[in-house]
BALOBA-1460 file (C-alpha; in Angstrom, 3 decimals):
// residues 355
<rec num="1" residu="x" x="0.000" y="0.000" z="0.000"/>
<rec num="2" residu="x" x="1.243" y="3.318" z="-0.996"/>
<rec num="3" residu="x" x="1.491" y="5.511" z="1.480"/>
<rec num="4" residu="x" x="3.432" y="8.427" z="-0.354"/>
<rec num="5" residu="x" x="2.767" y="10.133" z="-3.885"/>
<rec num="6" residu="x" x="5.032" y="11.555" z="-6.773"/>
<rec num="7" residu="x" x="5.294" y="15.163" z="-5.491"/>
<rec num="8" residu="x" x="4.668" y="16.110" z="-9.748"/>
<rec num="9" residu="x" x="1.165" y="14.766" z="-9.036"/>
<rec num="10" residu="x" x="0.953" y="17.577" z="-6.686"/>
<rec num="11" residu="x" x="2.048" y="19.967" z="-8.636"/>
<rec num="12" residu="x" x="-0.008" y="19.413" z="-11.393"/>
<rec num="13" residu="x" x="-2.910" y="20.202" z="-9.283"/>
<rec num="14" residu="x" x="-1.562" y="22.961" z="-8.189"/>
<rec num="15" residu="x" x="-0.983" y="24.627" z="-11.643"/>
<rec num="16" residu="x" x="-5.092" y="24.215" z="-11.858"/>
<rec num="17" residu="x" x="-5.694" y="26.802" z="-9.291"/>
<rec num="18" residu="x" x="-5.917" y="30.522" z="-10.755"/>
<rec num="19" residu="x" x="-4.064" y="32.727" z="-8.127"/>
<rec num="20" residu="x" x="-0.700" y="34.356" z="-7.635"/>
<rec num="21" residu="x" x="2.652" y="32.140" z="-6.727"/>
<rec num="22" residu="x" x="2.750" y="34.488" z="-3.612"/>
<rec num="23" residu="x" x="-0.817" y="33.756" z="-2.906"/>
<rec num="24" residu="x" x="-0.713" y="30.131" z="-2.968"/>
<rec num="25" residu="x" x="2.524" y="30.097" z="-0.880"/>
<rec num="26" residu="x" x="0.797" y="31.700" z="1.564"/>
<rec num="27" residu="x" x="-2.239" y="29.164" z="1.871"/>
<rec num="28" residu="x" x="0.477" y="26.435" z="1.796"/>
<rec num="29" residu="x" x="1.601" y="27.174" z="4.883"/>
<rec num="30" residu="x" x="-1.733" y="27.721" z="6.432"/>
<rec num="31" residu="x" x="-2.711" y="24.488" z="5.458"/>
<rec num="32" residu="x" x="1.156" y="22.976" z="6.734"/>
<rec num="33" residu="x" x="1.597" y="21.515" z="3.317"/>
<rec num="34" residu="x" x="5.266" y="21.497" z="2.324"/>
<rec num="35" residu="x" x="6.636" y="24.551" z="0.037"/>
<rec num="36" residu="x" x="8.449" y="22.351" z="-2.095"/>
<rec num="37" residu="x" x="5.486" y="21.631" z="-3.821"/>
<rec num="38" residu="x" x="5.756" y="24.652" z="-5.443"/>
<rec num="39" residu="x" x="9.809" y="24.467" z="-6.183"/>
<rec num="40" residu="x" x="9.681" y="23.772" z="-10.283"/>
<rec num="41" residu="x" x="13.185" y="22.367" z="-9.790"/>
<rec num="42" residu="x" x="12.567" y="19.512" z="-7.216"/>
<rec num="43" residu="x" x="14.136" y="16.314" z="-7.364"/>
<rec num="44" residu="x" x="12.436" y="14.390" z="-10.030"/>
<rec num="45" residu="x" x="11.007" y="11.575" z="-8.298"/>
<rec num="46" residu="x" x="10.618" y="13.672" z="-4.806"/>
<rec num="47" residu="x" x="7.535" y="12.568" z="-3.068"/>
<rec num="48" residu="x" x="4.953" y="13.438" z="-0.415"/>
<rec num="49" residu="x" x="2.469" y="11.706" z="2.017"/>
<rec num="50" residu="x" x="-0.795" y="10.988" z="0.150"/>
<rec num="51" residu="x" x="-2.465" y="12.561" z="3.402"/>
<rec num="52" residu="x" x="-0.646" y="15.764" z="2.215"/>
<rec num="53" residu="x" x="-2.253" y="15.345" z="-1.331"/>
<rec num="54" residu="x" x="-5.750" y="14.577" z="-0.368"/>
<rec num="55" residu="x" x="-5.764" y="17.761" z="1.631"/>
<rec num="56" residu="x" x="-4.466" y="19.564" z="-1.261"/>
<rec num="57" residu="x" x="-7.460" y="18.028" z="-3.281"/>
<rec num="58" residu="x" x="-9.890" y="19.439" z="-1.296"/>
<rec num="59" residu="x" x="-8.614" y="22.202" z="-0.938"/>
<rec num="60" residu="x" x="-8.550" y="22.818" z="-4.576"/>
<rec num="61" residu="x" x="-12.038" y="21.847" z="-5.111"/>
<rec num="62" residu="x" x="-13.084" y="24.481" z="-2.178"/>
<rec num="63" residu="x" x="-11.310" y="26.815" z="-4.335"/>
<rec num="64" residu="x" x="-13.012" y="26.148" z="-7.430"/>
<rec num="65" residu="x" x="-16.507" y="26.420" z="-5.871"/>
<rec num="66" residu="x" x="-15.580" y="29.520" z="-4.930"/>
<rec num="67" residu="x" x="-16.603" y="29.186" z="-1.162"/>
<rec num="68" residu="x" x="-13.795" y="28.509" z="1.298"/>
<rec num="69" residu="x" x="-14.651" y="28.794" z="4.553"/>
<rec num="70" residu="x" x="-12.470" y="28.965" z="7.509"/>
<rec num="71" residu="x" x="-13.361" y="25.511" z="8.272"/>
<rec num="72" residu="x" x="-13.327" y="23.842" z="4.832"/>
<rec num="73" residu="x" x="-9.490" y="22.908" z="5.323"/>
<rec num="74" residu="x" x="-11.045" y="20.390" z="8.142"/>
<rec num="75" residu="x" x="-11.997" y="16.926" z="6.277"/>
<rec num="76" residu="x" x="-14.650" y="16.244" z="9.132"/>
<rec num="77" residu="x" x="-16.520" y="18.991" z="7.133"/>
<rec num="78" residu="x" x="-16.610" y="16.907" z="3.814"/>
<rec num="79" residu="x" x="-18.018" y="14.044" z="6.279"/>
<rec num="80" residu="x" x="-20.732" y="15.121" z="7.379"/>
<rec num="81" residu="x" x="-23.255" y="13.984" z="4.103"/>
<rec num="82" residu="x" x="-26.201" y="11.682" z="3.391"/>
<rec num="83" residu="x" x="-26.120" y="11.071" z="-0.419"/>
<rec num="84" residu="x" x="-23.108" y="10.411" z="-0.725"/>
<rec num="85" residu="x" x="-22.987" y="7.585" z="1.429"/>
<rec num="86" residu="x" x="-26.154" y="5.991" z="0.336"/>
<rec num="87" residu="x" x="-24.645" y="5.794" z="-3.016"/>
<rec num="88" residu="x" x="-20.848" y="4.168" z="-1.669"/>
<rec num="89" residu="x" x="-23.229" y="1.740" z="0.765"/>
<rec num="90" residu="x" x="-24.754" y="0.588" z="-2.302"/>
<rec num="91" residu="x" x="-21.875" y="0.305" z="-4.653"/>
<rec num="92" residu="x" x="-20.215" y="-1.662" z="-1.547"/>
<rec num="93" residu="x" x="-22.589" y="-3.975" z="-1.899"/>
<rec num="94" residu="x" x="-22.738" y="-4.919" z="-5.378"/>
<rec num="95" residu="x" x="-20.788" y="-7.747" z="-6.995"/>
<rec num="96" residu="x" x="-18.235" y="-6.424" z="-9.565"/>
<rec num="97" residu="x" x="-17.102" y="-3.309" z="-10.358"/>
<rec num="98" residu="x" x="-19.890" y="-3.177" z="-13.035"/>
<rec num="99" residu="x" x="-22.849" y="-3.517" z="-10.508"/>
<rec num="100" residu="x" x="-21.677" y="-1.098" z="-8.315"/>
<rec num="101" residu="x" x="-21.133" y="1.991" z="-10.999"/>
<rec num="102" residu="x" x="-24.501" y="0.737" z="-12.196"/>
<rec num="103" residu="x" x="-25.458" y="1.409" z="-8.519"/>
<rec num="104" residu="x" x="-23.485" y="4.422" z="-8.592"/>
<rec num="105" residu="x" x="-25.242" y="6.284" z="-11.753"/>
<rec num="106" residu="x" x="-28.635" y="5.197" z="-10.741"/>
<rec num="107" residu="x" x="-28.231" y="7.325" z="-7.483"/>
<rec num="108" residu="x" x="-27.006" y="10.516" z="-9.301"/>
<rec num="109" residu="x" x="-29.866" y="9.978" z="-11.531"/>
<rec num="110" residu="x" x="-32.933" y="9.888" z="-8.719"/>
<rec num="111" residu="x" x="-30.911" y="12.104" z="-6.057"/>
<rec num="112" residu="x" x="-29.768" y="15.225" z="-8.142"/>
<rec num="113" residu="x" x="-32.223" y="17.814" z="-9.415"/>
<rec num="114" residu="x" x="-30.765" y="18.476" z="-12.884"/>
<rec num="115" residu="x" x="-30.072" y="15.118" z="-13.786"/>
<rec num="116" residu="x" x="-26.399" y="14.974" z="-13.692"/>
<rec num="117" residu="x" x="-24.815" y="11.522" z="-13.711"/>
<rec num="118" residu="x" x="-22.873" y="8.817" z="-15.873"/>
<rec num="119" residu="x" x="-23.269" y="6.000" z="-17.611"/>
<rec num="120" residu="x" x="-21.231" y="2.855" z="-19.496"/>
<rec num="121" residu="x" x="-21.025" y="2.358" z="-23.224"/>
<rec num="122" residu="x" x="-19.204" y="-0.751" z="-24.525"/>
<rec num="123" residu="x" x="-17.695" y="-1.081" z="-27.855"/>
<rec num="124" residu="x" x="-16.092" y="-4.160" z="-27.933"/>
<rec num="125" residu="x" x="-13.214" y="-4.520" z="-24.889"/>
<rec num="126" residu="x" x="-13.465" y="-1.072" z="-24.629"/>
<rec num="127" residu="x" x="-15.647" y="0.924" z="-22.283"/>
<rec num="128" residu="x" x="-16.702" y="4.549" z="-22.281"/>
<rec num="129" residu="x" x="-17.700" y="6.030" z="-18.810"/>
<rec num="130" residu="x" x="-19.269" y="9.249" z="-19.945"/>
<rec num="131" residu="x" x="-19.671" y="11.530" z="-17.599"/>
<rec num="132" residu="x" x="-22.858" y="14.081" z="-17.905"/>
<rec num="133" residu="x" x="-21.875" y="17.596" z="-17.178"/>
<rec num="134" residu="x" x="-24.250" y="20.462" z="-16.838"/>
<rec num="135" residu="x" x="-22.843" y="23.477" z="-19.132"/>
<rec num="136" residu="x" x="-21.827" y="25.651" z="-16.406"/>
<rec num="137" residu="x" x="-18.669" y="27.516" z="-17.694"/>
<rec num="138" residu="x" x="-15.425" y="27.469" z="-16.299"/>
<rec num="139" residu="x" x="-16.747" y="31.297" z="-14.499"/>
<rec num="140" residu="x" x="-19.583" y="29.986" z="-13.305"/>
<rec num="141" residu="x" x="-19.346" y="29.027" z="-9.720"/>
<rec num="142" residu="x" x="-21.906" y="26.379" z="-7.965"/>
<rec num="143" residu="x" x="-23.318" y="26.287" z="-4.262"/>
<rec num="144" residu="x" x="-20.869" y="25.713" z="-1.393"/>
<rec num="145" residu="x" x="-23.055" y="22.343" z="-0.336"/>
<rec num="146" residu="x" x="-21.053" y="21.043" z="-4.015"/>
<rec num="147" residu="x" x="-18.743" y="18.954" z="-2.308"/>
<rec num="148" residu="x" x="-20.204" y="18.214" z="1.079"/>
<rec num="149" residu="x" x="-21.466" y="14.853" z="0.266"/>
<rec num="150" residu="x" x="-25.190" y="16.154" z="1.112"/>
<rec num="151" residu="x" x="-25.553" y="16.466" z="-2.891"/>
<rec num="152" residu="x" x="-24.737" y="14.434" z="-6.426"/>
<rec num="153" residu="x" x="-22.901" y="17.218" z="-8.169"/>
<rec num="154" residu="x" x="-19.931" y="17.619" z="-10.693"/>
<rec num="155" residu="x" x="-17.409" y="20.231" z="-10.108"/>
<rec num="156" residu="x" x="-17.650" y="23.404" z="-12.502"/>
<rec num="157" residu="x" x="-15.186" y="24.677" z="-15.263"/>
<rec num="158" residu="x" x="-12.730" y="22.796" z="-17.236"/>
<rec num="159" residu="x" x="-10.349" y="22.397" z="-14.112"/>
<rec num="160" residu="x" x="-13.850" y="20.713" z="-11.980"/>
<rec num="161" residu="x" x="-14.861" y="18.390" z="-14.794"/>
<rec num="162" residu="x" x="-10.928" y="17.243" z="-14.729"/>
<rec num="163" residu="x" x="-11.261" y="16.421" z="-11.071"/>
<rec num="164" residu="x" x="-14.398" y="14.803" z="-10.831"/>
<rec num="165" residu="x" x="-13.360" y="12.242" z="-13.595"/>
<rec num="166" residu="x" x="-10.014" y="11.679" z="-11.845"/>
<rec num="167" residu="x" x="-12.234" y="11.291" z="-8.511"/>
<rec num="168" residu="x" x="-14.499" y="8.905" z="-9.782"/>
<rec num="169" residu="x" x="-11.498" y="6.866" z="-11.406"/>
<rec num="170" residu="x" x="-9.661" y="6.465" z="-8.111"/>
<rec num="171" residu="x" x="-12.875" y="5.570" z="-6.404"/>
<rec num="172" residu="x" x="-13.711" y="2.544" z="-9.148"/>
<rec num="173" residu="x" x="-10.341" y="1.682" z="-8.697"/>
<rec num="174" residu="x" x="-10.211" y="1.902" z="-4.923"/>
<rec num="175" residu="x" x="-13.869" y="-0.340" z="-4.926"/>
<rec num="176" residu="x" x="-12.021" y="-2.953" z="-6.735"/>
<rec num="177" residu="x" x="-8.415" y="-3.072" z="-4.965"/>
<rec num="178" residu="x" x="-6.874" y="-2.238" z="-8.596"/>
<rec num="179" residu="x" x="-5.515" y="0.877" z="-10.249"/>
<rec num="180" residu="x" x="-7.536" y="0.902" z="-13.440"/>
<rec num="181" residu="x" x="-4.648" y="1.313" z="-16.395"/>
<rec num="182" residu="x" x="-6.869" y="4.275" z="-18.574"/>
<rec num="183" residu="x" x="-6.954" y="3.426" z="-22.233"/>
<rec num="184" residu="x" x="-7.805" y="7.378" z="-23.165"/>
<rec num="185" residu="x" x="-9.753" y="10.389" z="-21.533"/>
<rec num="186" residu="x" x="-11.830" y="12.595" z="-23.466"/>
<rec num="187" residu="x" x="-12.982" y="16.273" z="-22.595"/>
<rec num="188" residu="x" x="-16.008" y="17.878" z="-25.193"/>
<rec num="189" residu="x" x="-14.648" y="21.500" z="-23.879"/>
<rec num="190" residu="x" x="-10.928" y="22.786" z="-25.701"/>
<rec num="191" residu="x" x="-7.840" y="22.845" z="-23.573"/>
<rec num="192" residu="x" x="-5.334" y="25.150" z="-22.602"/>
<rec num="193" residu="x" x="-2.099" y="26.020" z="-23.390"/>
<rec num="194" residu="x" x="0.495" y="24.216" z="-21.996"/>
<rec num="195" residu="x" x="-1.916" y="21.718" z="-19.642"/>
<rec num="196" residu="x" x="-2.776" y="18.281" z="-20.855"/>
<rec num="197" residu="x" x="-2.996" y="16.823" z="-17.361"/>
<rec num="198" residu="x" x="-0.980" y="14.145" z="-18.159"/>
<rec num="199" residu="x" x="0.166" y="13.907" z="-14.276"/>
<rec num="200" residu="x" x="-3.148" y="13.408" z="-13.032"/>
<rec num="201" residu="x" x="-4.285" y="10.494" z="-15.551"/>
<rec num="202" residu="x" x="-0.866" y="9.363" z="-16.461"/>
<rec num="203" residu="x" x="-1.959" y="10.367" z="-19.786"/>
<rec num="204" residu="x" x="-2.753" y="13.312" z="-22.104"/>
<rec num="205" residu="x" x="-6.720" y="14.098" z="-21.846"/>
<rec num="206" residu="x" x="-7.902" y="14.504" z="-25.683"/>
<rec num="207" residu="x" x="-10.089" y="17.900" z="-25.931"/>
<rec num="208" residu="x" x="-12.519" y="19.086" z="-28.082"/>
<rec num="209" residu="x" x="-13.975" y="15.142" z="-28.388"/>
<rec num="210" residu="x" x="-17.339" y="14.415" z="-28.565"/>
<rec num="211" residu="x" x="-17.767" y="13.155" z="-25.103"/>
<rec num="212" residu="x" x="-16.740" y="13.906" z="-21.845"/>
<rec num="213" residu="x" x="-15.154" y="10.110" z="-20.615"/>
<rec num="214" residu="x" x="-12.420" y="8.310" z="-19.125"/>
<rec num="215" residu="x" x="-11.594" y="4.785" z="-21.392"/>
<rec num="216" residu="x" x="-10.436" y="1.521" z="-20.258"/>
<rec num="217" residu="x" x="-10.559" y="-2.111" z="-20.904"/>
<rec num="218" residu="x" x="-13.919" y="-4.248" z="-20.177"/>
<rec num="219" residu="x" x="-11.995" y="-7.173" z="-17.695"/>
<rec num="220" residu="x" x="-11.956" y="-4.147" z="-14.810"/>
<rec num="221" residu="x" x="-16.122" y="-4.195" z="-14.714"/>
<rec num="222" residu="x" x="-15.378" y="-7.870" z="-13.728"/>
<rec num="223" residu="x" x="-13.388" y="-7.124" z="-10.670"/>
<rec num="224" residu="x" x="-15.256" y="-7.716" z="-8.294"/>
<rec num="225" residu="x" x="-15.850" y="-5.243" z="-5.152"/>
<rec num="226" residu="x" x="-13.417" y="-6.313" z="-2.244"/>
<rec num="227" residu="x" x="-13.934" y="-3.401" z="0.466"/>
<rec num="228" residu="x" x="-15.621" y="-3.510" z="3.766"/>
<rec num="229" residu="x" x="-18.159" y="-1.123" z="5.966"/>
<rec num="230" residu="x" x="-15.013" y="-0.546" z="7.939"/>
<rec num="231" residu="x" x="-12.375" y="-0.025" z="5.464"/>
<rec num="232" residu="x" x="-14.877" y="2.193" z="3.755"/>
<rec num="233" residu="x" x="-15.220" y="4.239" z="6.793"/>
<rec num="234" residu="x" x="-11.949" y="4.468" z="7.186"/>
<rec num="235" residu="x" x="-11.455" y="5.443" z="3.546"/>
<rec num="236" residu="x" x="-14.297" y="8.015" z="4.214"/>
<rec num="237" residu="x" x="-12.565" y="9.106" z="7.815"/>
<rec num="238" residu="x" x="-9.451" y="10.802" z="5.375"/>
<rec num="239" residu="x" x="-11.184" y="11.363" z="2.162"/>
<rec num="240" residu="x" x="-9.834" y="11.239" z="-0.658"/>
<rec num="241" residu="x" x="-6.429" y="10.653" z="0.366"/>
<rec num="242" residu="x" x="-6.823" y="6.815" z="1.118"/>
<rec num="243" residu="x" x="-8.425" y="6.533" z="-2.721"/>
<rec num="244" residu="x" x="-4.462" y="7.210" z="-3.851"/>
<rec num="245" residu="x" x="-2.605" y="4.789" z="-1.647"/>
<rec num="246" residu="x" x="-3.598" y="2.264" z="-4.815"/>
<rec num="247" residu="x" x="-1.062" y="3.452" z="-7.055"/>
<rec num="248" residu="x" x="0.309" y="2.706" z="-10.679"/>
<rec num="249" residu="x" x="4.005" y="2.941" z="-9.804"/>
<rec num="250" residu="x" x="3.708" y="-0.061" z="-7.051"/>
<rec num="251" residu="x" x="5.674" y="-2.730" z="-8.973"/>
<rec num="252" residu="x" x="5.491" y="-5.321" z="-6.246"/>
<rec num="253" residu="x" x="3.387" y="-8.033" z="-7.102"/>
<rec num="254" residu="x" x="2.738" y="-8.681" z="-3.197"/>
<rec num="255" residu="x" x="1.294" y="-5.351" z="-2.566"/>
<rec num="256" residu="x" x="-1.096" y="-5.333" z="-5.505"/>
<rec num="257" residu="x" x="-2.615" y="-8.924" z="-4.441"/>
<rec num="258" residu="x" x="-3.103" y="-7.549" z="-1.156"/>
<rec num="259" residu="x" x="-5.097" y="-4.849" z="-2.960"/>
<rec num="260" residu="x" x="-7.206" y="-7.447" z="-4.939"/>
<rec num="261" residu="x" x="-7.538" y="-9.297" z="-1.487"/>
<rec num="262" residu="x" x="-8.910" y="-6.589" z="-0.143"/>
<rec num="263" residu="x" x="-10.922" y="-6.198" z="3.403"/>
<rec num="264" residu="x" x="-14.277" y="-8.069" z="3.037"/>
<rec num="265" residu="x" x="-13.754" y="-11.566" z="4.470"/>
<rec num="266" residu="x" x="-17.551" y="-12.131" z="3.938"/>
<rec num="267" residu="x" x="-17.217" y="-12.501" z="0.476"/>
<rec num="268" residu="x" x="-15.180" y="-15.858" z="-0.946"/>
<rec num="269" residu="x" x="-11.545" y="-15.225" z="-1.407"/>
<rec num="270" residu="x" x="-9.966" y="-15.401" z="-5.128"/>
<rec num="271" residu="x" x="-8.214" y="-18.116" z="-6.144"/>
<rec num="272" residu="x" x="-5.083" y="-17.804" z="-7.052"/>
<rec num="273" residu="x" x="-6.011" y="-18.050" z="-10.550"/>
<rec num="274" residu="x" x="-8.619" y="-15.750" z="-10.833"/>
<rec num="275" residu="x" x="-5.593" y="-12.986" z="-9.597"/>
<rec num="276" residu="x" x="-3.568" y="-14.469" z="-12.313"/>
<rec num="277" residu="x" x="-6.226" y="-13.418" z="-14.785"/>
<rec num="278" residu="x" x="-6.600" y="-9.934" z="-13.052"/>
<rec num="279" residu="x" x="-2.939" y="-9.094" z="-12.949"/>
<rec num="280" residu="x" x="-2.586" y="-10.362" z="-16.852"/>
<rec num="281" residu="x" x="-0.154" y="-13.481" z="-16.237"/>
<rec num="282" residu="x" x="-0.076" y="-17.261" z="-16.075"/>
<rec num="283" residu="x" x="-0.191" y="-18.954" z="-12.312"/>
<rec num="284" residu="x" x="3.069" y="-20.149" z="-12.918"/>
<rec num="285" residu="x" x="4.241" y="-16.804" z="-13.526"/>
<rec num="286" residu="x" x="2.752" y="-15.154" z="-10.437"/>
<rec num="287" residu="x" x="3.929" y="-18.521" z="-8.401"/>
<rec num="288" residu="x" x="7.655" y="-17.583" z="-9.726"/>
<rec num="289" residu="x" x="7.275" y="-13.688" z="-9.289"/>
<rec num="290" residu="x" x="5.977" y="-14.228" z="-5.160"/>
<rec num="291" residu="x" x="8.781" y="-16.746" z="-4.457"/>
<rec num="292" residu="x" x="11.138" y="-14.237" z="-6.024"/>
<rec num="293" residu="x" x="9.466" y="-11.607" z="-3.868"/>
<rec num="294" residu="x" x="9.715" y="-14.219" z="-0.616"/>
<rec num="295" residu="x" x="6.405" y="-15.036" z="-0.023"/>
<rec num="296" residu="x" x="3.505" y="-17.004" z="-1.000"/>
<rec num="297" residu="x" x="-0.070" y="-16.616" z="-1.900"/>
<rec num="298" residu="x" x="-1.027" y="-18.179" z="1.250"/>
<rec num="299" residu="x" x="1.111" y="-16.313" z="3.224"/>
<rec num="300" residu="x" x="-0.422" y="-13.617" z="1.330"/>
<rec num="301" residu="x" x="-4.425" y="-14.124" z="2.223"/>
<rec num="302" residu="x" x="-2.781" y="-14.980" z="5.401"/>
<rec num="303" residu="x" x="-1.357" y="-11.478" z="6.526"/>
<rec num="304" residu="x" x="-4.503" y="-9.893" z="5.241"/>
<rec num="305" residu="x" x="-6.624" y="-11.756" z="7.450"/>
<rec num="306" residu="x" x="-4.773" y="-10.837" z="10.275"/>
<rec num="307" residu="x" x="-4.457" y="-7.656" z="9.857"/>
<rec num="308" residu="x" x="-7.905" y="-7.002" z="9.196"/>
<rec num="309" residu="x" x="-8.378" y="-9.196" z="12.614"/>
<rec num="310" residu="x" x="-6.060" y="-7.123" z="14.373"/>
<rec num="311" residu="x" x="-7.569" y="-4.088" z="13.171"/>
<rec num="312" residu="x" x="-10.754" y="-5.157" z="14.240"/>
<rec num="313" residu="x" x="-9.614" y="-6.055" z="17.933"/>
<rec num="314" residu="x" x="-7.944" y="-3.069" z="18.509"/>
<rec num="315" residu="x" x="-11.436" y="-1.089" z="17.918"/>
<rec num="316" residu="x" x="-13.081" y="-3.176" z="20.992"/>
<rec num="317" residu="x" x="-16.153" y="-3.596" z="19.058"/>
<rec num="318" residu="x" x="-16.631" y="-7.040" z="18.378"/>
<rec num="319" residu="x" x="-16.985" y="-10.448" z="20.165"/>
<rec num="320" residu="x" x="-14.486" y="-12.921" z="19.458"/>
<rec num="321" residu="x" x="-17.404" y="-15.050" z="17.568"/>
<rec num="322" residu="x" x="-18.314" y="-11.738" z="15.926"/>
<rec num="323" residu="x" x="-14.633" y="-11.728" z="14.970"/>
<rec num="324" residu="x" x="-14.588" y="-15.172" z="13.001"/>
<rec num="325" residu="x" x="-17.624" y="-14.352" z="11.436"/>
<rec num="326" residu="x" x="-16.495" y="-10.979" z="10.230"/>
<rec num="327" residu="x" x="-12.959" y="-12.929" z="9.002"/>
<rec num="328" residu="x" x="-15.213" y="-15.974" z="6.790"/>
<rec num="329" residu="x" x="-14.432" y="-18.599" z="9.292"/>
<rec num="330" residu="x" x="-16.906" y="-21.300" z="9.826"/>
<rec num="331" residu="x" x="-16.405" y="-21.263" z="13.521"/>
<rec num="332" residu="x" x="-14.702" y="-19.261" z="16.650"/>
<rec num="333" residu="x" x="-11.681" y="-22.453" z="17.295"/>
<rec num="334" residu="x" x="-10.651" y="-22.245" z="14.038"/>
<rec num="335" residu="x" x="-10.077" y="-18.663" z="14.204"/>
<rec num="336" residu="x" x="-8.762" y="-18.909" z="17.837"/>
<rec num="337" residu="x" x="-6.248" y="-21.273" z="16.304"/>
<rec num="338" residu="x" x="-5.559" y="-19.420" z="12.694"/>
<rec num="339" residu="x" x="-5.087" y="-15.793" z="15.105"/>
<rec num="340" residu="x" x="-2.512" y="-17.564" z="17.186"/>
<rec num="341" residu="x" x="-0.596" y="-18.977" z="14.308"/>
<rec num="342" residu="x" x="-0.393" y="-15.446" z="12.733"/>
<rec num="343" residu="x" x="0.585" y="-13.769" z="15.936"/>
<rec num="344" residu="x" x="1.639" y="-16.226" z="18.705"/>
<rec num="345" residu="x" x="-1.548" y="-15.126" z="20.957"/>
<rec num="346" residu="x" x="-5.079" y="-16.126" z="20.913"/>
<rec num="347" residu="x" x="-7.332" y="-13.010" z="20.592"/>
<rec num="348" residu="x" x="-7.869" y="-12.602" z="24.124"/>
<rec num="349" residu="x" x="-4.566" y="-12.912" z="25.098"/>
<rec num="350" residu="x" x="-3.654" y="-10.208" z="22.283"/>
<rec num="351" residu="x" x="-6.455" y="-7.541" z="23.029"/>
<rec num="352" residu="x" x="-4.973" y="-7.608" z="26.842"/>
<rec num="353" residu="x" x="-1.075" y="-6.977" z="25.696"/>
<rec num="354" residu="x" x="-1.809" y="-4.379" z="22.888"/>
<rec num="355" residu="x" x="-4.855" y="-2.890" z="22.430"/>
């Protein structure tokens, strides 16, 4: 899991913002995020915390609605929202990534006024998410409730429509435990000069198109959806930061089956070869790659489990049967006896050392 970003990512949100290099410095520092992200010279592959980024991300989108408050740099205020959270609840719940986005447009549909959503069009291995923007301009600025979760809406302005497809791509992506590899992404409205965004899609967005979409293979609506209530409170508890801990540049095989793994032990597990088919190779392939990388499939769905276990004990919340249920075990011995084979403790015995 990623826990830092390329600090050109950064930057190439920042160049979105329309205000004075003095100016920004200035809210930079009020906001404790590090100068250097505006340094043009930085060390090429210089990085920062992806906390640091998702502030910087909503800060940007307070900016661009055109209604910062002096509390909007606080994340608990982009927590405290109803539609939102109906909609993740229900794309949580769905099977594959296709259900849930489904899920997800049908929601923006009955919940927003002017009938802003998405939808998928398949040509082919090839699908089209195309997102429907109203035609506000890139002057025109929307209410402050935009981005509180308490409403469906897109951002405004060239800049907005570029952030709310890169949202919605890290939160598909985040659903599924995979970054989705974009094929193309299309924008009706005409660019500027000198920004293609390549840094936040890892690829040039196409302008003037006829649709406004982001493009990638069909196999990703298979994924299926491998997050939890908790991890997507959790998720929700740093918004958006934890949506960029999945991240394109991780070229360890171990982390990115942890990913597909993911945090809902309710659901059946993959088999090895159905993450064989998701990461593009044979089992023999990912068999040699996780022995080169010291460690095992099992040993993989292993550490997840207890982690997740752990996580769950330290909270106090749950029984120790509610524990094996929440972790896919038929009963509470054969989780008393996995636990103490991950850690060297039964549950008990760990809750009263650590937590």
């Amino acid at each position: 899991m990623a826990d830092t970003i390329p600090l050109r990512y950064a930057q190439s949100l920042l160049r979105m913002v329309p205000m004075p290099q003095e100016q920004l410095r200035k809210e930079l520092a009020e906001l404790n995020l590090p100068l250097v992200m505006l340094e043009n010279k930085a060390v090429a592959d210089a990085r920062i915390p992806v906390e640091d980024y998702g502030r910087l991300f909503i800060h940007l989108i307070h900016k661009l609605q055109g209604s910062f408050s002096q509390d909007a740099a606080s994340v608990e205020s982009t927590l405290q929202f109803s539609a939102y959270r109906m909609m993740f609840q229900a794309m949580l719940h769905a099977g594959n990534l296709q259900q849930a986005m489904q899920r997800a447009s049908v929601y923006f549909k009955r919940l927003h006024p002017h009938g802003e959503s998405f939808h998928l069009e398949e040509d082919g291995d090839t699908v089209y998410c195309c997102f429907d923007f109203s035609d506000a301009g890139e002057g025109e600025l929307v209410s402050p409730e935009n981005f509180n979760m308490e409403e469906l809406n897109w951002l405004p302005g060239l800049a907005g429509r570029v952030l709310s497809i890169a949202m919605w791509h890290r939160v598909c992506g985040w659903f599924i435990g995979s970054y989705i590899d974009l094929v193309d992404v299309e924008l009706r409205q005409g660019g500027k000069i000198g920004k293609d965004y390549s840094e936040v899609f890892g690829m040039p967005v196409r302008f003037n198109s006829g649709r406004d979409a982001m493009v990638f293979h069909r196999r990703f609506l298979e994924f299926p959806v491998v997050q939890s209530e908790a991890s997507l409170d959790q998720m929700l508890q740093t918004y958006p930061a934890e949506l960029f801990r999945i991240s394109p540049e991780d070229h360890s095989i171990s982390v990115k089956i942890r990913h597909l793994i993911g945090t809902d032990f309710q659901r059946p597990l993959p088999s090895l070869q159905e993450v064989a088919e998701r990461l593009f190779m044979t089992t023999p392939t990912l068999h040699r790659r996780l022995r080169e990388e010291g460690t095992s499939f099992q040993q993989l769905k292993d550490h997840c489990r207890r982690d997740a276990a752990i996580g769950y004990l330290s909270s106090g919340e749950h029984t120790t049967a509610g524990l094996s249920e929440l972790m896919g075990f038929s009963d509470s011995s054969t989780f008393h006896r996995a636990f103490k084979k991950w850690t060297g403790f039964t549950p008990q015995e760990y809750r009263a050392r650590h937590c």
